[in-house]
N, C-alpha and C positions, 0 to 999 in steps of 0.2 A: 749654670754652665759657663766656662770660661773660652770667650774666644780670641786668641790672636790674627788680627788682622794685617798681612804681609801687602810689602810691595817692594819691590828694587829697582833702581836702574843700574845699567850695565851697559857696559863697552860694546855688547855684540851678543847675538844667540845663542854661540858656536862652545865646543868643550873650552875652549882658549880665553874665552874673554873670561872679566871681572867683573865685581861689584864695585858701582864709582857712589850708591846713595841707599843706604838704609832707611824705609816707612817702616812703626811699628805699633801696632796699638788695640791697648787690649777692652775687650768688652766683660764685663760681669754680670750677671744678672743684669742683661737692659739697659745699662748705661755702660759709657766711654770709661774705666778707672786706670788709664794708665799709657802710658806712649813713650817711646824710647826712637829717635830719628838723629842720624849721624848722616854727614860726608864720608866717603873710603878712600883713601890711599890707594889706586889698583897696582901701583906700581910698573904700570904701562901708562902711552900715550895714549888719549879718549879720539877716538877718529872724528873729524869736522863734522861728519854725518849724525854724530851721538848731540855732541855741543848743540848743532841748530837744533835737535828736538829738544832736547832736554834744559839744554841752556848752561850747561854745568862745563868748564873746560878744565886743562890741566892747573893753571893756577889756583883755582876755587879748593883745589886735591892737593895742591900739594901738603900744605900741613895738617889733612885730613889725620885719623887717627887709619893704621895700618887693618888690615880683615881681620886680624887674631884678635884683636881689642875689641873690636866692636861685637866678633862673636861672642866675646866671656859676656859681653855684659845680656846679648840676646838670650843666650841659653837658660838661664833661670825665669826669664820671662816666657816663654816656649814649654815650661815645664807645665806638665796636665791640661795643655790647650788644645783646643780643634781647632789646626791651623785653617783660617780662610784668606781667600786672593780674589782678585779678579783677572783671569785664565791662567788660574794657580801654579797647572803642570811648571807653567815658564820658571817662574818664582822657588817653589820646590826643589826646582833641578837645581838651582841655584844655591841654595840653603844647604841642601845634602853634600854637595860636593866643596862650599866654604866650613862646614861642621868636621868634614872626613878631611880636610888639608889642615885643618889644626886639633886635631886628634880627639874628639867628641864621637859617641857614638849619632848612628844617624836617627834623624824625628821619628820617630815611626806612631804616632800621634795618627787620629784620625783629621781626612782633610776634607777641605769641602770647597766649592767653586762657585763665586756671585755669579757668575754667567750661567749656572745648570738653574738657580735659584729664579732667576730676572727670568729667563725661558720660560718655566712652567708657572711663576705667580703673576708674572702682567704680558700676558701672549700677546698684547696688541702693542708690545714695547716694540719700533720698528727699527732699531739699533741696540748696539749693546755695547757699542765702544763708550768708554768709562764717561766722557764730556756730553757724548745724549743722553747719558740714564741721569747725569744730575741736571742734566737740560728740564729731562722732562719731569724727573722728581722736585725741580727747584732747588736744588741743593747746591750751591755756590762752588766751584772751581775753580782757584786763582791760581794755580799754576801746573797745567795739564801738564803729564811725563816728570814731575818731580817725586821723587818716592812720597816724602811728607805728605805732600799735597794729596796725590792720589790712592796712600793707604787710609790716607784720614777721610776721603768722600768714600771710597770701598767700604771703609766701616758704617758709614753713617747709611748706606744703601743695606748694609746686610740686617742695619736694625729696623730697617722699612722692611725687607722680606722678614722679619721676624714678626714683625705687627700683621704683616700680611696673611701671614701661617695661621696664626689664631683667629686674624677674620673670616679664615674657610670656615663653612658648613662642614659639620662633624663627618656628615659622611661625605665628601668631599674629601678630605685629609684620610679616613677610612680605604677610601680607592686609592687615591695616591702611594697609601702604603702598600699597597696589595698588588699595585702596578711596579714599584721600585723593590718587588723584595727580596728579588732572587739576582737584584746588578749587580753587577760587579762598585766598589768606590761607595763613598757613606754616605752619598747621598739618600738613600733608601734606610738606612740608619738614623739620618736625622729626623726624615717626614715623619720614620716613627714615635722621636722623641717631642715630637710637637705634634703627634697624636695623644700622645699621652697627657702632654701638659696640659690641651685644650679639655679631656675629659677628666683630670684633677681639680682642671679651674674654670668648668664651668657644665657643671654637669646637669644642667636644665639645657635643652638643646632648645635654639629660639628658631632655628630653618625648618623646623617638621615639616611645616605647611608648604615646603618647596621640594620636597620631596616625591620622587614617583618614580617606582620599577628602581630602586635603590639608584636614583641618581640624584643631586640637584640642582634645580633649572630655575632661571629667573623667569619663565612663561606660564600663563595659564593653558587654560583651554581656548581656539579659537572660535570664529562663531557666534561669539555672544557680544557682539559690543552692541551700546548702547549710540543710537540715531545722533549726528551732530548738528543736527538744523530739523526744524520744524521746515512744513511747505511755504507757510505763509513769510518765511524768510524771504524768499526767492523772489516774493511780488513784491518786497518792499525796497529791494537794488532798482537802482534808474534806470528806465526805459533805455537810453541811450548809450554809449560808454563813452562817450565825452563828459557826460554828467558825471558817469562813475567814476571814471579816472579824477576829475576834481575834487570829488570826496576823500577818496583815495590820498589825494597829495596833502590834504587839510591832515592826514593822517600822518603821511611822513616828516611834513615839516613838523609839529608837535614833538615826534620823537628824536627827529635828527636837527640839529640847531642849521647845521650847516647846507643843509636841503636845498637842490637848486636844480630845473629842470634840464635835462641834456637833448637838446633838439634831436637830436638821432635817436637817442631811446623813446621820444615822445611819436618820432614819426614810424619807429618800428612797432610801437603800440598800435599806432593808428591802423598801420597797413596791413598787422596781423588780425587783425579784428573785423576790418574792413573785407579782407578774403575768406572767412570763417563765412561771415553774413552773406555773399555772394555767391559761395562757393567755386573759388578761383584757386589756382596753385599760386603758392605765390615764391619767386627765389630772391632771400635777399640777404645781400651783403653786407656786414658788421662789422668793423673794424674793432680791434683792443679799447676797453673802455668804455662801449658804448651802453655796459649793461645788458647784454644783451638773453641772459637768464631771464631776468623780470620782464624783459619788453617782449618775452614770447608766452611766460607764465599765468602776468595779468590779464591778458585779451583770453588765453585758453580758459583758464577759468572762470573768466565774464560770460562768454559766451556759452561753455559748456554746462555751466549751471543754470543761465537762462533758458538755455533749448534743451536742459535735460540732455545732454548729449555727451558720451566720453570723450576726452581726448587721451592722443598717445604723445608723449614725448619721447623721442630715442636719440641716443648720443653714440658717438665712437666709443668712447672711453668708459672703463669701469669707476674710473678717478671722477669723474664730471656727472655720471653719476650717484655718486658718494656726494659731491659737492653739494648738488641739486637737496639732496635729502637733506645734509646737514646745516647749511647754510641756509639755500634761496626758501624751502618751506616754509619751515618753522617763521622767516620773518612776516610770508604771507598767512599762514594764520593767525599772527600778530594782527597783520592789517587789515583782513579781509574782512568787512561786516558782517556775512555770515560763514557759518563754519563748511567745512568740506574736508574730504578723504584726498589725501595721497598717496601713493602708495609703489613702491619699488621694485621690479618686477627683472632678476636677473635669470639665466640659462640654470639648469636645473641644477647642474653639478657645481656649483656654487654654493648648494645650500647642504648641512651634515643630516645624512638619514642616520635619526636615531637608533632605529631597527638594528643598521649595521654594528654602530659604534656600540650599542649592547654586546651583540654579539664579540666582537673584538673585546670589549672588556670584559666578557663575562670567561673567553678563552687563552687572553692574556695573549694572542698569538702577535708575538712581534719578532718580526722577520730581521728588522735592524739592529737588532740590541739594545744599546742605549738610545740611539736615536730615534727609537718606536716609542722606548719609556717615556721621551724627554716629553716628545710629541704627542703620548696618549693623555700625559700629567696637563699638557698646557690648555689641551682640549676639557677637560675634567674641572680645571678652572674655569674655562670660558664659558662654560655648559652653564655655570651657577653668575652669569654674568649678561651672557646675550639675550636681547630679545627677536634677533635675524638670524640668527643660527647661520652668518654667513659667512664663508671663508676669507672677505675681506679684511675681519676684524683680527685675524692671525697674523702674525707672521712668524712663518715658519722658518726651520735654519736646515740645512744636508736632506735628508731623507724625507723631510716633512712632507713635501709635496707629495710623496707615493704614500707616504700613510695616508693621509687624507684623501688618493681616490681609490683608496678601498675601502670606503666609509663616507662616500660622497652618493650626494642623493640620483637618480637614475632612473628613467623610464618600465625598465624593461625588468627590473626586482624588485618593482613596488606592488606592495602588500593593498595598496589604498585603504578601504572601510575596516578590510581583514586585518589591520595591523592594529595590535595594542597600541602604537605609537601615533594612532592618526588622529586623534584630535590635537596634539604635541608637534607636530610634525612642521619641521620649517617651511617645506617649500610650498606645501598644503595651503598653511599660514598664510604665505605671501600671493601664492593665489587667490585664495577666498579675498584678502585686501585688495589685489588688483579688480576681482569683478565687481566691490562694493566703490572701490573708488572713482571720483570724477576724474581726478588726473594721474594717469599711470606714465611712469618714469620706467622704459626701458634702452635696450642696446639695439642698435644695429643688428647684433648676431641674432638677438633674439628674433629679431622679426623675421629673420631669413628663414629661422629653423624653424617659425609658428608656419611660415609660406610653406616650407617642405611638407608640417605636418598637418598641409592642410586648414589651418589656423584653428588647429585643435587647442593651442596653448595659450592665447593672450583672450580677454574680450574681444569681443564684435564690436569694433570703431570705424566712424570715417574720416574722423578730422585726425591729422595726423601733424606731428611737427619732428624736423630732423634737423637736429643742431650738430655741428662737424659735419655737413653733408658732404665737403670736398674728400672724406673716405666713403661714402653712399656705397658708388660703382667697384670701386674696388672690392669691401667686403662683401657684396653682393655676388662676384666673381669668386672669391673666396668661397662661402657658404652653397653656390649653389655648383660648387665643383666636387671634387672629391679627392682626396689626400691619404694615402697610406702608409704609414711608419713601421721600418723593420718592428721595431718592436710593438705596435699595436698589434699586430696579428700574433706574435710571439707570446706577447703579456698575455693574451688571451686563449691558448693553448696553453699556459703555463697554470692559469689561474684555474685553470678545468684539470689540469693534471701537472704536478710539477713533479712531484715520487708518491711512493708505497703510503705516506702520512699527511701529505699536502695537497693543497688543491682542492676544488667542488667536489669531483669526482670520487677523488679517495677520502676526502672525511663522509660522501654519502656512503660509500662501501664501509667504509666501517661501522656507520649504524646500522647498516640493512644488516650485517651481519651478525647482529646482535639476535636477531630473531632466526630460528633455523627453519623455516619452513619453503618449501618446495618454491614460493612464489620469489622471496628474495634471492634464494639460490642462484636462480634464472635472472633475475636483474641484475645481483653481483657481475656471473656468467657475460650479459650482455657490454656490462662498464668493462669489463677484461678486453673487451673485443673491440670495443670503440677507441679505450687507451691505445692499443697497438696501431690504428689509424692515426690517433692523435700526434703519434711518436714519429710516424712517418711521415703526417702533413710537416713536421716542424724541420725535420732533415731537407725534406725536399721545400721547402721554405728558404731554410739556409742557404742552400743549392741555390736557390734561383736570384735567390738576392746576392749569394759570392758572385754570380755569372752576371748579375745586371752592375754589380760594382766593377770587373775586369771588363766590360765595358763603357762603362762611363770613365773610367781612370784612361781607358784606349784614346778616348776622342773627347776629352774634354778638358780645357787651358785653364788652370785655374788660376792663372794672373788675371785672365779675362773679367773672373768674378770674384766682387766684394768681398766676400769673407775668405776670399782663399779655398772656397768649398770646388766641389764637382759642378757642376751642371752640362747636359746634354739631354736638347731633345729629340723627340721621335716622332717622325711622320710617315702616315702610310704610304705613301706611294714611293715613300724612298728605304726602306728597314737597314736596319745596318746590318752587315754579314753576320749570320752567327745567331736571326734573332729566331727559326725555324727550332732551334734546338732551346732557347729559351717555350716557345709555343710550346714545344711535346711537354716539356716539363708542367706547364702552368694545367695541359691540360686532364694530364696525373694528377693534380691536386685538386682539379677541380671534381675527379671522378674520388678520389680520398673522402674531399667534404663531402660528397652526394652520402657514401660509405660510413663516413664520423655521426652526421648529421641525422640523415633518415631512423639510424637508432633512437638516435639522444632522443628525438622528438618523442619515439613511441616511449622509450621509456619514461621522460619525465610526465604526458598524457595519462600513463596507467598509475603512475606514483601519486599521483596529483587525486587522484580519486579515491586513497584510500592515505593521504600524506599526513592525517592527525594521527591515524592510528600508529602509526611509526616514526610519531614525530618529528619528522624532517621537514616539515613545509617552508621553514626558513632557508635550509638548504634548497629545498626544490625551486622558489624564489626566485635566487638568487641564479640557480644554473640555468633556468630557464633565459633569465638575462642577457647571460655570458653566450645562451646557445643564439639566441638572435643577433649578438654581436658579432659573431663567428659568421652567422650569413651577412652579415652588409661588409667585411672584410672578405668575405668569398669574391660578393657581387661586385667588389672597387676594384681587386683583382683581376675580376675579366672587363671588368670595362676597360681598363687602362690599358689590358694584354691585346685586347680584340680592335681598339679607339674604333668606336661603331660614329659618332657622332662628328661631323665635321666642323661644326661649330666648335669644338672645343681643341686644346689647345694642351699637348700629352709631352711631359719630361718626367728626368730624375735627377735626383741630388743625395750628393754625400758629401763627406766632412773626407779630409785628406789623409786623417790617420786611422777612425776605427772601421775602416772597410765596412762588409756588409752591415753594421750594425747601425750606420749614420744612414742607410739609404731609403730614399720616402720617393714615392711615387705622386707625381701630379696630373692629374684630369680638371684644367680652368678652362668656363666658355670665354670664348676671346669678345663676344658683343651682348651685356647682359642686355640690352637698352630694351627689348623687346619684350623679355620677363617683367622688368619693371614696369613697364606701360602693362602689361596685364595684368599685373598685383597688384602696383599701387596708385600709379597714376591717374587711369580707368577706372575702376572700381571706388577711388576712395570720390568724398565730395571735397575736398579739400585737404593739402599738403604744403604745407610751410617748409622751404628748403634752408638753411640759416648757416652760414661761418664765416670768418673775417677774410675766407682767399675762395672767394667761386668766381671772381671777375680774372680775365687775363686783356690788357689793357683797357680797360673800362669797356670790357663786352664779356655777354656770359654765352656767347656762342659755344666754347669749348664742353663746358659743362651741361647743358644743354643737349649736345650730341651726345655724352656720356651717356647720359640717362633715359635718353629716349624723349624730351623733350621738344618741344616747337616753341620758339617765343612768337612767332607771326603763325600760330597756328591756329586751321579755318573757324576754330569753337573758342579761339581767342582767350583759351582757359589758364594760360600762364601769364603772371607780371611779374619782372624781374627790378629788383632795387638792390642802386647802389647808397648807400647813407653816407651821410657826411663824416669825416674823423672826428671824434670831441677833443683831437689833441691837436697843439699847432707843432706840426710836426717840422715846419720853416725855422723854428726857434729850438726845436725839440733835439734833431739831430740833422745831422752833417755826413752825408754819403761822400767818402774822400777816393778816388779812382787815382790808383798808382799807374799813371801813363805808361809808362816808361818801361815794364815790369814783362819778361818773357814772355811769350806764349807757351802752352806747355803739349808738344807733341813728340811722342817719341820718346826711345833709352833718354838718350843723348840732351834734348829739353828738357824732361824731369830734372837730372842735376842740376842743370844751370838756375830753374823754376826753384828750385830747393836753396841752391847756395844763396839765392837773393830773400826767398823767404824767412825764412831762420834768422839771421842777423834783422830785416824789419821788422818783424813781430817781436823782437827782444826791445829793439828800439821802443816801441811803441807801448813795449809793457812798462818799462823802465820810466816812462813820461805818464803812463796811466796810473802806477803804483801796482800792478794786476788788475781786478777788476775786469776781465777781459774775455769772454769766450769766442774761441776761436774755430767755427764750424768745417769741417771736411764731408768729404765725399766717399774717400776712401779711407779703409782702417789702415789698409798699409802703409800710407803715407804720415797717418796719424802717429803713428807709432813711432816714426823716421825723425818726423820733428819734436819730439815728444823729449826721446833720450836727446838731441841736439842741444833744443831748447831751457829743458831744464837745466845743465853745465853751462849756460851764457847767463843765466838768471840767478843760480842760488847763491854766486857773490856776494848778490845783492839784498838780500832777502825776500826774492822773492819767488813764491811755489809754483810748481806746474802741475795741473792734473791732470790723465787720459784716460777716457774712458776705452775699455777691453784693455788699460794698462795697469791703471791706480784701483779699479773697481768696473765691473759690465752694469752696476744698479746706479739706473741714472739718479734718482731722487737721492739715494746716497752720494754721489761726486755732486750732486746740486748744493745739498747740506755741507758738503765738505768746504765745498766754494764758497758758500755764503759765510759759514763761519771762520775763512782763513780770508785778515783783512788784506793780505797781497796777497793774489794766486790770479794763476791763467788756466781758465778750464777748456781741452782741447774734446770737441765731442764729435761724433757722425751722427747717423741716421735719424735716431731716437731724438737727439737735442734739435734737429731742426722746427721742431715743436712739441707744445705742452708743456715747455719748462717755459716757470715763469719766477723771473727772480728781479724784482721793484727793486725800486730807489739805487742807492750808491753802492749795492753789493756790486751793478755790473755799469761799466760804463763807453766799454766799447768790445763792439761786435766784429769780429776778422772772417770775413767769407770768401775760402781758398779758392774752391771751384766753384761755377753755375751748376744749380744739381740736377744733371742732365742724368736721365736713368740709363744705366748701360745698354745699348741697345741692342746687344746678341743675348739677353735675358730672354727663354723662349716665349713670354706672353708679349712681350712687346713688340719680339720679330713677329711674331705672326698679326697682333693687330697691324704694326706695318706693312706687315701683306697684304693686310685686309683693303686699308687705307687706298695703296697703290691699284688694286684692284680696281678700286672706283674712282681711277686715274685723278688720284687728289695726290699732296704732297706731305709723306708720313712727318716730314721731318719739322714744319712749319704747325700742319694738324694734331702732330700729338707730341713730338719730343720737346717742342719748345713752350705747348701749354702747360705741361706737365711740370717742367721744372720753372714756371713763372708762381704757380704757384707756390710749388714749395719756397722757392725765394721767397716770393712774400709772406710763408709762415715764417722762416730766417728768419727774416727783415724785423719781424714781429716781435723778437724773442729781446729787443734792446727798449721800449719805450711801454711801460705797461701800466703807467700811470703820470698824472696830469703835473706832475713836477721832475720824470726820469729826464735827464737830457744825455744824450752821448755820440761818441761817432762808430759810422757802419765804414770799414774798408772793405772796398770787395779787391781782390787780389787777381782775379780774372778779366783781361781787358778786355776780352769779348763782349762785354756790356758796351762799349763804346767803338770796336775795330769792325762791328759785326752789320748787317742787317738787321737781323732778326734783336739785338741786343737794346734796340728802343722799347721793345716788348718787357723787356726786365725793371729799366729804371722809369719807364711811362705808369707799371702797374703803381709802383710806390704811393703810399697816400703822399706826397706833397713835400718831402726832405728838402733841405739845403744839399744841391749834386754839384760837387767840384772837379775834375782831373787834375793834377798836376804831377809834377816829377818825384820818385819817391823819396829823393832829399828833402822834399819840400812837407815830406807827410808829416812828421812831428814839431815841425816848427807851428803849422798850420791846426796843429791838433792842441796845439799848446795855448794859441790865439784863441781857436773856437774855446776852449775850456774856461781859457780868460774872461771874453765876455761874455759868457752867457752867467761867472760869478758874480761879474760886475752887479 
């Protein structure tokens, strides 16, 4: 088969522009035989914007050869080819309309697209722009946006998807075809030609044994693993863990040349291990650096293997832990003398129920089109590749997300014993792992949802450890509130009934109807009757949510808040006019669901007892699911309608432009402190609290309150540590405080705040080379400096990037930033932590505002309420703990190893004009803190840079 591999650059996207660079190059039978690459004459000016990507200007064109020329000679290479690109469309429009302006008929060649290809054969590909797929293929890239350049790594990528095609399991390629047959575009045409070629060339099939219920899967059966430690392992670890850690270190040094102990991770060894043994809580603070994965992993598992005892790790982030599993294990089973179980334990809907995704492939039902195929092909690969069956290992593009939770694993349609699938079964899997393992790695969420369900879902633990604790209290407010989405309740009537063909409801009726007997008649009969209720709960649905949106749009500022969104909350003793005729309505629907509901039940109870006979039990399953999901969206409804609970803290929110369909109901308790003291605090024997920002000026007072905590309390069961930095942060960086620099209140001071910023951050870029992220508070403002900033900058060559501007996926603008050697990355919320970018990618950190949480957000008014109630001072007690924190996560994001040096500008002089602003630069681990004039800022930046190369 002959492929030509296309690529062009051009003036613009638009009908009007030109081709300024022909790539061309052909593939034959598996290798490269042939390439044809010109410059074009477009016979227009290239606009400065093309030049800086591409690099190409008018002079490099002028004695380019004109587009007629260079097409005579493309045309005969184009002849019998399957034209391929990477995001083709672009390229084609291009070639069709250079081929018809100088009088060629058009390609009409089959075509095909590396981006449909890289999707479904390496689903864990997390980019697809051309410089990461040779990133991560190793495929060299010397000059990104040059035609040559990039038809020639397109090629060599499309001969890896070719290698990749044949390494599928036959029946793997089998599905694939069977899922692409009826697309539109040849992509579905080629899977088959490389079904074919794999059963020409290799017709002994070596995957059989991976084979089951016609899929294939790199898993066995669970269950059966074989013991990693005999008993007598266990007596022969030392008595003591100072012993053990010695051994231990005989260990690391051996392996690492460079091995050197870090007093702070020795001492959070010590202190973790030391509160395990006594059974203390212990809260202690870590600074970047200090190791602080192993300094809580080692003692966990000293201890819990000595006393036979689980422990629980839980993080904020699903990223950390990913980290934990991939990284900090593995190198402890390296070093640990005897073996032990790990094991990863995420929320359910994380992991793919096989059951479903049969189902889905066995009915081909996709709702998206292409983007169901893309997404059911990429899962069909992963299937013959996972052994987590986890949604992390995806990444999905458009629709993905909603395919995957109609085929995500779930409480309330699980088959358990009853399922073919359950020895198979991922989350099953990682269950059974969690109850054999000594150390189980979970989330935050998860432990809320095991509290909710009773702690039906994790082991029975009492040592527990919580790393990111400074999110503890908040997702715990989170989890134990309640949250309702137009379209969760919508999705969920629709999913039961969407028309005559779709939905639970009507693919059950049409099996029942398959049998004509008296009994299904009467259940057809009853789904008739329940649809008609369903049809009305969703009107009167809509109703109520158009009527909670013309009231939130009535009374709510959305300059007020951060995204620009709605917000307005409700309290009872005050309703807003109008909320009486909301009530009638909710209470219609409540009498609907009683009407929807009470059938469904009987019906699926009677089905359910004769549901092999009529083969539906998969169907009945699943509706059974959907029908308990419909009651906790009833019950969230009247809770938030009725706010029975004064503890809690009742609004809503929407987005500015799609009315009722952005609007989400919120039910948060405003003081979790008291739940946690009875879940975890109490009950457990010990709880390690752990992250680099629980202190606000060297007291953990704030946090403390959060949680329900006492450090001077009467059973003396808390100790709270601060560790030493392992960085010298005196030599490290340089806090530079523009004196001089507006305040910013008001229309009127934001300009003024603006015209001074813009112009120093360009300064400062201009002297740093980029290398610079520059944090906000606000997206609007972001956005403001953003288009400013980059026309002062690209003069010079140097980029700006904004996030919700350039990209909303932070770890893409991180990657983007790391790999462009001058750039200024402008971020909010997300970048104040977890982005972590070493060495000389970044070398100064710009921090606009102190990130004070707005405080007409309704959970924060009402803890303010709360606060002043007990005649304390909200603004000292919480808004200024609050945002010392997050500062010091900021602060964090510039030093993340023991060679970074750089400088922090904070832009806000409030750190220094203020009272309370000791509280900000006191938390710091230990910086060089300077003010001066902001003439003086790059002189001074130029100085510190100086000597610290010296």
């Amino acid at each position: 088969m002959k492929f030509a591999v296309l690529d062009f650059e051009t003036t613009g996207s638009t009908a009007t522009d030109r081709i300024i660079q022909v790539g061309l190059f052909l593939i034959n039978d598996h290798e490269m035989t042939d390439r044809y690459t010109s410059l074009v004459n477009p016979g227009i000016s290239i606009p400065s914007s093309i030049t800086t990507l591409t690099g190409i200007d008018d002079e490099m064109v002028k004695d380019a050869p004109p587009m007629e020329e260079v097409i005579a000679h493309m045309v005969p290479l184009l002849q019998d080819a399957v034209l391929v690109g990477h995001n083709i469309a672009f390229d084609l429009s291009f070639l069709q309309r250079a081929l018809d302006d100088n009088g060629y008929f058009p390609f009409d060649g089959r075509v095909l697209d590396t981006m449909d290809a890289l999707r479904v054969l390496f689903p864990g590909l997390s980019s697809l722009q051309l410089s990461m797929v040779c990133h991560a293929f190793g495929i060299e890239h010397e000059r990104p946006h040059q035609a040559d350049s990039d038809a020639e790594v397109t090629a060599l990528i499309w001969l890896r998807c070719m290698e990749r095609f044949q390494s599928l399991p036959l029946l793997t390629l089998q599905r694939l075809e069977m899922v692409f047959a009826d697309s539109a575009g040849d992509f579905g045409w080629f899977v088959s030609e490389m079904r074919q070629y794999k059963e020409l060339h290799q017709p002994l099939d070596p995957d059989m044994d991976r084979y089951f219920r016609q899929f294939a899967l790199n898993v066995g059966e669970w269950g059966d693993e074989e013991p990693v430690r005999e008993e007598e392992d266990i007596l022969r670890l030392p008595d003591d863990f100072p012993s053990f850690y010695d051994q231990l270190k005989q260990e690391l040094r051996q392996r690492f040349a460079a091995y050197e102990d870090r007093e702070s991770q020795v001492q959070m060894l010590s202190e973790v291990e030391t509160a395990f043994e006594d059974g203390k809580h212990l809260m202690i603070e870590a600074g970047t650096g200090t190791g602080k994965s192993l300094g809580y992993l080692i003692p966990s598992l000293y201890y819990g293997l000595k006393q036979e005892k689980k422990v629980l790790v839980s993080t904020h982030t699903i990223n950390l832990q990913e980290q934990l599993r991939e990284r900090d294990v593995p190198l402890l089973h390296e070093l640990f003398p005897v073996g032990f179980r790990a094991a990863v334990l995420k929320g359910r809907s994380h992991y793919l129920c096989l059951r479903k995704f049969e189902h889905k492939m066995n009915t081909l039902d996709f709702e998206h089109g292409k983007e169901d195929r893309i997404t059911a092909g990429q899962m069909l690969v992963w299937l013959g590749e996972t052994k987590h069956g986890d949604e992390e290992e995806l990444h999905f593009a458009n629709k993905g997300k909603q395919f995957w939770q109609s085929v995500e694993s779930d409480t309330d349609s699980c088959l358990n014993r009853a399922c073919p699938w359950f020895k198979k079964c991922f989350y099953h899997r990682a269950r059974h792992e969690a109850n054999t393992a000594d150390v189980i790695i979970t989330n935050h969420s998860l432990l809320f949802t095991d509290m909710k369900a009773e702690n039906r879902l994790l082991p029975g633990y009492k040592h527990l450890v919580i790393d990111e604790a400074h999110h503890f209290e908040e997702v715990a407010g989170k989890h134990l509130g309640i949250e309702l989405h137009y379209h969760g309740l919508s999705n969920t009537l629709l999913w039961l009934y969407k028309d005559a063909r779709s939905g639970q409801l009507s693919s059950l009726r049409i099996r029942l109807q398959r049998f004509e007997d008296e009994r299904t008649q009467g259940w057809c009969a009853a789904i008739d009757r329940v649809v008609e209720k369903l049809l009305q709960l969703k009107e009167e649905w809509d109703e109520l949510t158009e009527l909670l949106y013309q009231l939130l749009a009535s009374r709510s500022d959305p300059s007020q808040s951060e995204g620009n969104g709605l917000v307005y909350r409700i309290k009872k003793d005050a309703l807003p006019t109008g909320w009486d005729k909301l009530e009638v309505l909710e209470e219609n629907m409540q009498l609907n669901f009683g009407e929807a509901l009470k059938p469904l039940d009987k019906l699926i109870s009677e089905i359910k007892e004769v549901q092999d006979e009529y083969d539906v039990q998969s169907l009945i399953t699943d509706l059974s699911g959907t029908v308990k999901e419909l009651y906790r969206h009833r019950d969230s409804l009247h809770f938030f309608m009725t706010m029975p609970d004064a503890n809690y803290v009742y609004w809503l929110e929407a987005g500015t432009y799609s009315r009722n369909r952005s609007v989400q109901l919120f039910c948060v308790p405003i003081d979790v402190s008291e739940m946690l003291k009875q879940h975890f605090f109490g009950p457990k024997d010990s709880v390690i609290l752990t992250s680099a920002t629980l202190s606000v000026g060297k007291s953990f007072d704030y946090t403390c309150d959060q949680l329900g905590l006492r450090e001077d309390g009467a059973d003396g069961k808390l100790k709270t540590v601060q560790l030493p930095s392992p960085f010298n942060y005196r030599e490290q960086a340089l806090v530079a405080i523009p004196r001089d620099f507006p305040t910013l209140r008001g229309a009127s001071g934001e300009k003024e705040f603006m015209d001074r910023l813009v112009p120093s951050l360009a300064e400062v870029a201009l002297e740093t080379r980029g290398r610079m992220l520059v944090l906000f508070t606000s997206n609007r403002m972001l956005k403001l400096v953003h288009g400013a900033l980059k026309e002062m900058l690209s003069p010079f060559g140097i980029g700006v990037l904004g996030q919700g501007v350039d990209s909303s996926n932070r770890s893409k603008l991180t990657r983007l930033f790391q790999n462009s050697p001058n750039c200024v990355l402008l971020g909010t919320s997300s970048f104040w932590e977890g982005v972590d970018i070493p060495g000389n990618a970044l070398s100064c950190l710009a921090i606009v505002r102190l990130p004070f949480q707005p405080p007409n957000h309704p959970l924060i008014e009402a803890k303010t309420e709360m606060i002043k109630q007990r005649n304390q001072n909200p603004f000292m007690k919480l808004s200024v703990p609050q945002a010392v924190i997050r500062f010091k996560q900021g602060f964090g994001r510039l030093v993340r190893t023991a060679t970074d040096k750089g400088i922090v500008i904070i832009y806000d002089t409030r750190v220094i004009d203020t009272n309370y602003g000791k509280y900000f630069l006191y938390s710091l681990p230990g910086p060089k803190i300077e003010h001066m004039n902001s003439n003086q800022l790059v002189p001074r930046i130029k100085q510190w840079m100086g000597e610290n190369q010296a």
